[in-house]
N, CA, C and O atoms as a printed pandas DataFrame, in Angstrom:
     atom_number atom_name residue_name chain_id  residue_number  x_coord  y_coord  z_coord
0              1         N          UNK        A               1    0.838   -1.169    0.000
1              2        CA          UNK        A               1    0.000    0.000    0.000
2              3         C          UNK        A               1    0.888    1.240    0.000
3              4         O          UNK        A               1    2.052    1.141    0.390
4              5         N          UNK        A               2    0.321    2.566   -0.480
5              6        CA          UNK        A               2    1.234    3.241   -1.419
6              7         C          UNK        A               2    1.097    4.409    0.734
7              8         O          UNK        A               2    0.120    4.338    1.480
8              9         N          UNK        A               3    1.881    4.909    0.904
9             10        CA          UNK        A               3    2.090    5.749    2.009
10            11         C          UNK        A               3    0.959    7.086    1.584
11            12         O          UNK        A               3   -0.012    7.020    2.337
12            13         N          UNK        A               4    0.895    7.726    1.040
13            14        CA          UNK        A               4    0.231    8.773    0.475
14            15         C          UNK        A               4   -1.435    7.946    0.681
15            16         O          UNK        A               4   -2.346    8.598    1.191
16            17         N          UNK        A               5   -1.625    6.762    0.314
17            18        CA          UNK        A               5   -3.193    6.500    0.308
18            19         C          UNK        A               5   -3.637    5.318    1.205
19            20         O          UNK        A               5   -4.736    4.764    1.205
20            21         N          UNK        A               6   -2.411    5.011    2.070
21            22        CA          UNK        A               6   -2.773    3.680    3.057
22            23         C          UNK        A               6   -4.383    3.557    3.687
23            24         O          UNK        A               6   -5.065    2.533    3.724
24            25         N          UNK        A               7   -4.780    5.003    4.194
25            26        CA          UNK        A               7   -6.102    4.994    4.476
26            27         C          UNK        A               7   -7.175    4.471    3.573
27            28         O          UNK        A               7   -8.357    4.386    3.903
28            29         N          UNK        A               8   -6.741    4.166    2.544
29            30        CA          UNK        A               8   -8.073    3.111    1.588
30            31         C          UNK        A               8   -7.729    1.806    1.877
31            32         O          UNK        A               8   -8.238    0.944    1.159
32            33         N          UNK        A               9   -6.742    1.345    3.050
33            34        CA          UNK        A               9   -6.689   -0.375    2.607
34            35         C          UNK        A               9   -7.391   -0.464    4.233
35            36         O          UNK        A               9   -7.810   -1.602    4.443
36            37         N          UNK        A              10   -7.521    0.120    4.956
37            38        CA          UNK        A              10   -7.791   -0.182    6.683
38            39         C          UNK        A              10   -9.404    0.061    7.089
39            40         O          UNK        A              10  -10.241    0.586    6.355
40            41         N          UNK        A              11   -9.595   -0.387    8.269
41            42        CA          UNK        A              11  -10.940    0.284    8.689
42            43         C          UNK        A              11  -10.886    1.202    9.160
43            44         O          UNK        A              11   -9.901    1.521    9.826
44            45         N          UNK        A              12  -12.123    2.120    8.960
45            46        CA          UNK        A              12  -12.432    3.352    9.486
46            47         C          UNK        A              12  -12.122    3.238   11.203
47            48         O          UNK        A              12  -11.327    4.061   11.658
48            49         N          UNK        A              13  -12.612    2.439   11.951
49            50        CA          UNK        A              13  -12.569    2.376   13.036
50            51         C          UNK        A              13  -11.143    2.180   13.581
51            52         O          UNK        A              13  -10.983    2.464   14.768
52            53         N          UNK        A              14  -10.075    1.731   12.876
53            54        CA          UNK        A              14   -8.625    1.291   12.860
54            55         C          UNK        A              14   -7.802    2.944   12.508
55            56         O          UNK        A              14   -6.866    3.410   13.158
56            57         N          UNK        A              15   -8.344    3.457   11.550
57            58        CA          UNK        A              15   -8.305    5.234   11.669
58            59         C          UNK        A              15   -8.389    5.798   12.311
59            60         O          UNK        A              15   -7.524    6.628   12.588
60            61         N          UNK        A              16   -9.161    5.706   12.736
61            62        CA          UNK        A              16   -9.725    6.153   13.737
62            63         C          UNK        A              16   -8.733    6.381   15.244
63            64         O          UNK        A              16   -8.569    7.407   15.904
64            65         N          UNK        A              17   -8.305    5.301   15.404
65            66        CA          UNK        A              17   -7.953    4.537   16.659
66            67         C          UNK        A              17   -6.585    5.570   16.831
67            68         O          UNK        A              17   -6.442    6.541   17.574
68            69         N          UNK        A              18   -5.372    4.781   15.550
69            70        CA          UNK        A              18   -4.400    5.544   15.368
70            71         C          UNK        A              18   -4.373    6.752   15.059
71            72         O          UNK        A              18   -3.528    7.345   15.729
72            73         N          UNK        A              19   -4.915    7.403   14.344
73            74        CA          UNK        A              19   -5.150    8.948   14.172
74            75         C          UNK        A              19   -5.190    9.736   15.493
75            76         O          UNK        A              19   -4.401   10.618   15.830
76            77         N          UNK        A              20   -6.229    9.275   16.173
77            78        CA          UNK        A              20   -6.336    9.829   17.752
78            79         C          UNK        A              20   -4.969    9.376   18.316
79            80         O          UNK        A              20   -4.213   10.330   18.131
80            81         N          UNK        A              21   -4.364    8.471   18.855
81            82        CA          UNK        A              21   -3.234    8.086   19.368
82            83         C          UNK        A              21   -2.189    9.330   18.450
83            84         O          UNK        A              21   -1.585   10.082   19.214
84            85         N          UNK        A              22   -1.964    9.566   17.038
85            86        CA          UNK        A              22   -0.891   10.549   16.089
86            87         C          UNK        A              22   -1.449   11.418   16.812
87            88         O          UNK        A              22   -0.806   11.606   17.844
88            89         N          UNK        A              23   -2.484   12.112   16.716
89            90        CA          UNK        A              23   -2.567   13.513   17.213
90            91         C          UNK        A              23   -2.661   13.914   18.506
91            92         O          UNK        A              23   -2.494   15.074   18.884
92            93         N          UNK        A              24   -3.001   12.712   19.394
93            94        CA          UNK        A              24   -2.901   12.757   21.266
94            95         C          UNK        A              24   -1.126   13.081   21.068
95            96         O          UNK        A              24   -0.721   13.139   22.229
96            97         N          UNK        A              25   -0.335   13.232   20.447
97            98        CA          UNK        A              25    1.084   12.629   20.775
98            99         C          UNK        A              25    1.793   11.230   21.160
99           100         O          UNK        A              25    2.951   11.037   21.530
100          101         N          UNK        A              26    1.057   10.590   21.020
101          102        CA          UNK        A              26    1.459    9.202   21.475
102          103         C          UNK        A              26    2.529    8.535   20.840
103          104         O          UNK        A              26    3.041    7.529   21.329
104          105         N          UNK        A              27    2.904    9.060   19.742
105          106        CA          UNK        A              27    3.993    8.575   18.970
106          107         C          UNK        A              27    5.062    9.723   19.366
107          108         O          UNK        A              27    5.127   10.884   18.962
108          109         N          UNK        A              28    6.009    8.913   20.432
109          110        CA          UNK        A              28    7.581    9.403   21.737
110          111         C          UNK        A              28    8.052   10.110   20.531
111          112         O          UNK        A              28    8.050   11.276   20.135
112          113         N          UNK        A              29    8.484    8.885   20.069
113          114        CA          UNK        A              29    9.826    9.410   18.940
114          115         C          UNK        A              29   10.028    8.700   17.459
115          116         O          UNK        A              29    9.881    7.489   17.297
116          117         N          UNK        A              30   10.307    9.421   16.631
117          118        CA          UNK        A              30   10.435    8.561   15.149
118          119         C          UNK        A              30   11.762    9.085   14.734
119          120         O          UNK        A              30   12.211   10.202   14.989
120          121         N          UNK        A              31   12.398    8.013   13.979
121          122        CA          UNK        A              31   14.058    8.559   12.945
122          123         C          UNK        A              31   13.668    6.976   12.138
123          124         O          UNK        A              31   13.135    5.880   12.307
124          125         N          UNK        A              32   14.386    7.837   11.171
125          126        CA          UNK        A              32   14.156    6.770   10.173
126          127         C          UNK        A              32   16.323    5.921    9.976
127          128         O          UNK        A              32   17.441    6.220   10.396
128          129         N          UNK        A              33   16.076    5.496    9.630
129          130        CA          UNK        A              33   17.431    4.587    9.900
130          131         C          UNK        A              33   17.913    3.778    8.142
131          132         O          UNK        A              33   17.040    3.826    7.276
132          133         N          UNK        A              34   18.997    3.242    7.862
133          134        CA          UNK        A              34   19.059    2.538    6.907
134          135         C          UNK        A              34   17.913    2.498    5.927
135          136         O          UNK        A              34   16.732    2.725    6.187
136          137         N          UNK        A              35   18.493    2.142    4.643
137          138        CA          UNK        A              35   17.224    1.891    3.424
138          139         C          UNK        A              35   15.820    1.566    3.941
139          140         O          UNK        A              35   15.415    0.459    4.297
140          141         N          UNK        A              36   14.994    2.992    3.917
141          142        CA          UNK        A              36   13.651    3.249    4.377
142          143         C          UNK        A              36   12.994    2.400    5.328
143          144         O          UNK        A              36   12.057    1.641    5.077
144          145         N          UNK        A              37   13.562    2.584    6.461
145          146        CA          UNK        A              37   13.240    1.224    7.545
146          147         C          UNK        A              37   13.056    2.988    8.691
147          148         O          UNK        A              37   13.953    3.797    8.929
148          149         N          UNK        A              38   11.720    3.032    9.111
149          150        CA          UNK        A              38   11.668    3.743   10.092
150          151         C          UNK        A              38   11.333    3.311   11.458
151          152         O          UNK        A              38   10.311    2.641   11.603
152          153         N          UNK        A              39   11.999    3.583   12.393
153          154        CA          UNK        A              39   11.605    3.086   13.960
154          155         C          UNK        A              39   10.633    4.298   14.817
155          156         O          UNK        A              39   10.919    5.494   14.886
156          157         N          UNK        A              40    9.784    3.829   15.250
157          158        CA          UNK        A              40    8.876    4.746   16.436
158          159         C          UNK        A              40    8.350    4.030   17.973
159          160         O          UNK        A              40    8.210    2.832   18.221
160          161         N          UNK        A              41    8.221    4.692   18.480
161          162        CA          UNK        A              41    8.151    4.387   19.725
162          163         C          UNK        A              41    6.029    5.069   19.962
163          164         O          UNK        A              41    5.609    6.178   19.635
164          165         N          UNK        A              42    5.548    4.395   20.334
165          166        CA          UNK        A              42    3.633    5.017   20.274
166          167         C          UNK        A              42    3.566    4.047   21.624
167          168         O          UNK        A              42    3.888    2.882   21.857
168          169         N          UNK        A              43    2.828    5.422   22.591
169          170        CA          UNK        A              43    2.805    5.053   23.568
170          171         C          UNK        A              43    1.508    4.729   23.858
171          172         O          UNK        A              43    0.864    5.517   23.166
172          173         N          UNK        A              44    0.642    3.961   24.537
173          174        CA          UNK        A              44   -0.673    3.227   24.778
174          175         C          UNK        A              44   -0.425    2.646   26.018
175          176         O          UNK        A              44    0.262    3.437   26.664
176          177         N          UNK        A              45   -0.713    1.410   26.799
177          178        CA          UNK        A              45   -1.082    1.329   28.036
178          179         C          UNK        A              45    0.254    1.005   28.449
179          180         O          UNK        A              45    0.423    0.746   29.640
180          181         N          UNK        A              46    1.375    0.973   27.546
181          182        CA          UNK        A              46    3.210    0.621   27.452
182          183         C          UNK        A              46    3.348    1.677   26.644
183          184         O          UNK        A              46    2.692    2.615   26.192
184          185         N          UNK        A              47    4.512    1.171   26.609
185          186        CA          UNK        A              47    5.406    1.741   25.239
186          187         C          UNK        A              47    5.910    0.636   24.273
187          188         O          UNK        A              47    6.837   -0.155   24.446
188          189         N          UNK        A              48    5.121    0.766   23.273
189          190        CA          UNK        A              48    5.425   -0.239   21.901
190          191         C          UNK        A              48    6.313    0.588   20.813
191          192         O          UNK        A              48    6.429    1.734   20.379
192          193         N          UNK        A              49    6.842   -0.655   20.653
193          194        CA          UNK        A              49    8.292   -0.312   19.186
194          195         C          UNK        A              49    7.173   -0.661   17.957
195          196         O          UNK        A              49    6.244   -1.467   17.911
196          197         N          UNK        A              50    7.606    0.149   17.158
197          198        CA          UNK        A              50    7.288   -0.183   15.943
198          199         C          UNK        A              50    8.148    0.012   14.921
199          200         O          UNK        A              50    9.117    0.748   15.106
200          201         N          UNK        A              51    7.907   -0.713   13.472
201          202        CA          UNK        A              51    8.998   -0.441   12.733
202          203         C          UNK        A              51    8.040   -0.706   11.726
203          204         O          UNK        A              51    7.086   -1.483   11.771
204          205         N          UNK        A              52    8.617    0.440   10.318
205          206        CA          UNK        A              52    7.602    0.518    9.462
206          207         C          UNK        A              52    8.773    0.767    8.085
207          208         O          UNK        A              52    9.638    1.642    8.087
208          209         N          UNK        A              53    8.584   -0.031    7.192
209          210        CA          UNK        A              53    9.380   -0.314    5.747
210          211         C          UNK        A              53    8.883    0.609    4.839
211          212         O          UNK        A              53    7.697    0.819    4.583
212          213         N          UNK        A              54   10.080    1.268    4.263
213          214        CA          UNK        A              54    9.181    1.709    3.305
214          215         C          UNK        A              54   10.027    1.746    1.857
215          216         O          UNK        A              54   11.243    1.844    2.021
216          217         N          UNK        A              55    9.558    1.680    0.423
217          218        CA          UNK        A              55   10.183    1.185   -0.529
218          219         C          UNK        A              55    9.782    1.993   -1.520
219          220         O          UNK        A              55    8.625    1.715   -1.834
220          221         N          UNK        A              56   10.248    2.903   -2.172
221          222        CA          UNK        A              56    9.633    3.593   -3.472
222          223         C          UNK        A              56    8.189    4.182   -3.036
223          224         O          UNK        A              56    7.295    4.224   -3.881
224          225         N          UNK        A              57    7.920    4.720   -1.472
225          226        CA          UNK        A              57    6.775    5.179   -1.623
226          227         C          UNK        A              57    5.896    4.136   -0.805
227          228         O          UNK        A              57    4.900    4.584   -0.237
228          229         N          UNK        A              58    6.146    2.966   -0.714
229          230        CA          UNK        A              58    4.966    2.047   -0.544
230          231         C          UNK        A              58    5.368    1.369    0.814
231          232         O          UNK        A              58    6.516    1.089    1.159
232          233         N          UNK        A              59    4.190    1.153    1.534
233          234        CA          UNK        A              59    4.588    0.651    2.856
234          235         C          UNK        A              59    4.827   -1.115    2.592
235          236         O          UNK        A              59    3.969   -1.928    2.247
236          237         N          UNK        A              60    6.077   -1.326    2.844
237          238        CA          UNK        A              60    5.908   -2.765    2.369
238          239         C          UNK        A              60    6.223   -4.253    3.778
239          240         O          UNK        A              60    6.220   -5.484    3.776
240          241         N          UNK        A              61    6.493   -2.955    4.957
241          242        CA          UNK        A              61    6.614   -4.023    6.040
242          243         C          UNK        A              61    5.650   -3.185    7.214
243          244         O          UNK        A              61    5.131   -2.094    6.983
244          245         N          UNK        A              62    5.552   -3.774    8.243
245          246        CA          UNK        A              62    5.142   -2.792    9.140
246          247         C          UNK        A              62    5.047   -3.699   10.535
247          248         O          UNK        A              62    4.223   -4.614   10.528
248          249         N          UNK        A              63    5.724   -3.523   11.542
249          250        CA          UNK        A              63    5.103   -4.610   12.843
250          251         C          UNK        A              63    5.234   -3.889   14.326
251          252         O          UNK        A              63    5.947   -2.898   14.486
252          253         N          UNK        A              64    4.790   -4.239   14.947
253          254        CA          UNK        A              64    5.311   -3.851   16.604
254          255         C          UNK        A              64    4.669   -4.543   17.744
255          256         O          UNK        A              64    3.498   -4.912   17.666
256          257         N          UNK        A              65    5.231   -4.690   18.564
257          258        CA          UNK        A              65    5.497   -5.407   19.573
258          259         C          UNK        A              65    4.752   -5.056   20.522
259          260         O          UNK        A              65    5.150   -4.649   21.613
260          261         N          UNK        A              66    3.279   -5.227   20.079
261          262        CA          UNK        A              66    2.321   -4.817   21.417
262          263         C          UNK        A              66    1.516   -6.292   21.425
263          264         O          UNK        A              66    1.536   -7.109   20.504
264          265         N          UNK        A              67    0.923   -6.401   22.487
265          266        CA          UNK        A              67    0.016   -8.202   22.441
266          267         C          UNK        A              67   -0.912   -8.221   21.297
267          268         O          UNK        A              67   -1.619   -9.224   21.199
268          269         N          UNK        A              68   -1.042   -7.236   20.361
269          270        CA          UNK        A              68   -2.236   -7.338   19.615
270          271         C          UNK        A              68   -1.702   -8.221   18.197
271          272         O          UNK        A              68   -0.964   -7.675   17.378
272          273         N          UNK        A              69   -2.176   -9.643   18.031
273          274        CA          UNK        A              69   -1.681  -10.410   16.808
274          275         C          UNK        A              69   -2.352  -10.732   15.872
275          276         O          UNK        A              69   -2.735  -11.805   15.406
276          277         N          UNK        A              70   -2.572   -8.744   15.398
277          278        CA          UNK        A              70   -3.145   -8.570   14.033
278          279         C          UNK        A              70   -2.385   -8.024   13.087
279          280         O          UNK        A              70   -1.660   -7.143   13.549
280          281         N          UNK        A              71   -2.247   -8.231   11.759
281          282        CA          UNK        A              71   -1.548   -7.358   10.949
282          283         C          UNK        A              71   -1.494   -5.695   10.789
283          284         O          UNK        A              71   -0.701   -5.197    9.990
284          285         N          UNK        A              72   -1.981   -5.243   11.230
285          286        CA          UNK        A              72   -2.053   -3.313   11.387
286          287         C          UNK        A              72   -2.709   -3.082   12.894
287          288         O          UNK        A              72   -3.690   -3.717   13.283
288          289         N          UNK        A              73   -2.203   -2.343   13.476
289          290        CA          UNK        A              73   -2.522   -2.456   14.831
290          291         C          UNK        A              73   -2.892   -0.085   15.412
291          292         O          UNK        A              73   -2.530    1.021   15.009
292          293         N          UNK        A              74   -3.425   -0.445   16.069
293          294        CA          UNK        A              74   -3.976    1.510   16.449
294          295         C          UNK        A              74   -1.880    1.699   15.950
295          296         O          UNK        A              74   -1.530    2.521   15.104
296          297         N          UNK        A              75   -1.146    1.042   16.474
297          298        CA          UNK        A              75    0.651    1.755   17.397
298          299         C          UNK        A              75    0.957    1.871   15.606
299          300         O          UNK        A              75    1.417    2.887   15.085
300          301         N          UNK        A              76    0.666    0.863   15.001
301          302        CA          UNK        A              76    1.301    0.963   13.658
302          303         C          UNK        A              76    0.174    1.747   12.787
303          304         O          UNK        A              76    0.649    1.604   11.660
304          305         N          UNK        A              77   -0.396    2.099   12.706
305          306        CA          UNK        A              77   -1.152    3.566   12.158
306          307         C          UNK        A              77   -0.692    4.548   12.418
307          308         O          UNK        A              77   -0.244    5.268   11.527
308          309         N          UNK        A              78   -0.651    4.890   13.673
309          310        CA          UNK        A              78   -0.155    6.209   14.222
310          311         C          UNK        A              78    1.039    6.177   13.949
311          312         O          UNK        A              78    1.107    7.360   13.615
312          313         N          UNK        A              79    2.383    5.691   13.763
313          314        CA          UNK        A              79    3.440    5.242   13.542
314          315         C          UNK        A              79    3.900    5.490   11.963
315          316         O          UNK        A              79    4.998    5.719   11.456
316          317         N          UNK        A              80    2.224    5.300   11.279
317          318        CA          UNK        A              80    2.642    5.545    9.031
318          319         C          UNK        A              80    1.944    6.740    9.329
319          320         O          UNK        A              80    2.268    7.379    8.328
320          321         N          UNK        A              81    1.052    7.685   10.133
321          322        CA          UNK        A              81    0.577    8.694   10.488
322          323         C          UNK        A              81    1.796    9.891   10.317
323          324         O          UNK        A              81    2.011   10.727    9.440
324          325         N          UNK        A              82    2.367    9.605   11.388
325          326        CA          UNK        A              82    3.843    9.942   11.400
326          327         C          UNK        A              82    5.023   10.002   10.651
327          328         O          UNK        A              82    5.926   10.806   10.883
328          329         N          UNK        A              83    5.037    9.165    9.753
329          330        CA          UNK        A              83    5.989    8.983    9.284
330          331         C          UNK        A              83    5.810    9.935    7.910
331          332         O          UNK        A              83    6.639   10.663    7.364
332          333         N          UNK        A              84    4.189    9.610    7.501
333          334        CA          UNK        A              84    3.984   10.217    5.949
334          335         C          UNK        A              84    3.957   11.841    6.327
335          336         O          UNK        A              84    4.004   12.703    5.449
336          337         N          UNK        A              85    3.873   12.153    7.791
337          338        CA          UNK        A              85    3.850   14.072    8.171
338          339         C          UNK        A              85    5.578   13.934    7.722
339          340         O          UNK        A              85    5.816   14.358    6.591
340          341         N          UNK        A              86    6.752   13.395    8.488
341          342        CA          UNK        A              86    7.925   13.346    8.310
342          343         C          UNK        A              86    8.421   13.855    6.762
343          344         O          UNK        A              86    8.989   14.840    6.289
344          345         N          UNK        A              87    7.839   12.539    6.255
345          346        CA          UNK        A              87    8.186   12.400    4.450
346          347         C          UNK        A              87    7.659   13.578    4.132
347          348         O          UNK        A              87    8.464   14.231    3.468
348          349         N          UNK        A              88    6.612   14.155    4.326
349          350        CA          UNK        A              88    6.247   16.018    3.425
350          351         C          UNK        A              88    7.015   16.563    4.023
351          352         O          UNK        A              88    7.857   16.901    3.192
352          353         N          UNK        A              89    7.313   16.898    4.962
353          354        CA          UNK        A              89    7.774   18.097    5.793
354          355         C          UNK        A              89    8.573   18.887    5.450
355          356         O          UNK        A              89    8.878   19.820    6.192
């Protein structure tokens, strides 16, 4: 999914979730590191790592380390939330 339009592949309610968490501040800290591999830290009832791939534009990995063992999670929204403000800036 392309970074610029990720919000057409998720649920509204999953938008939702992370969006509020991006704009509460919940996402500590972001730097992006080696060939488009960005690390963030989104804080929720812990502090979860996340790490989010990115390749020509397109999000092509994305995971973090909170108990939730779903593929896109509120920490990793807020986390490509973040990252795509970074990439314009």
């Amino acid at each position: 999914m392309k970074l610029t339009d990720f919000e057409q592949y998720l649920t509204p309610y999953l938008l939702e979730k992370g969006y509020d968490y991006f704009t509460g501040g919940m996402v500590t800290s972001l730097r992006e590191t080696d060939g488009g591999t960005w690390l963030a830290e989104v804080t929720g009832s812990a502090a979860y790592q996340v790490r989010i791939q990115l390749t020509a534009g397109r999000i092509t990995g994305a995971i973090c380390n909170c108990p939730h063992k779903v593929e896109h999670c509120k920490h990793i929204v807020a986390a490509i939330y973040a990252v795509r403000t970074a990439v314009n800036a």
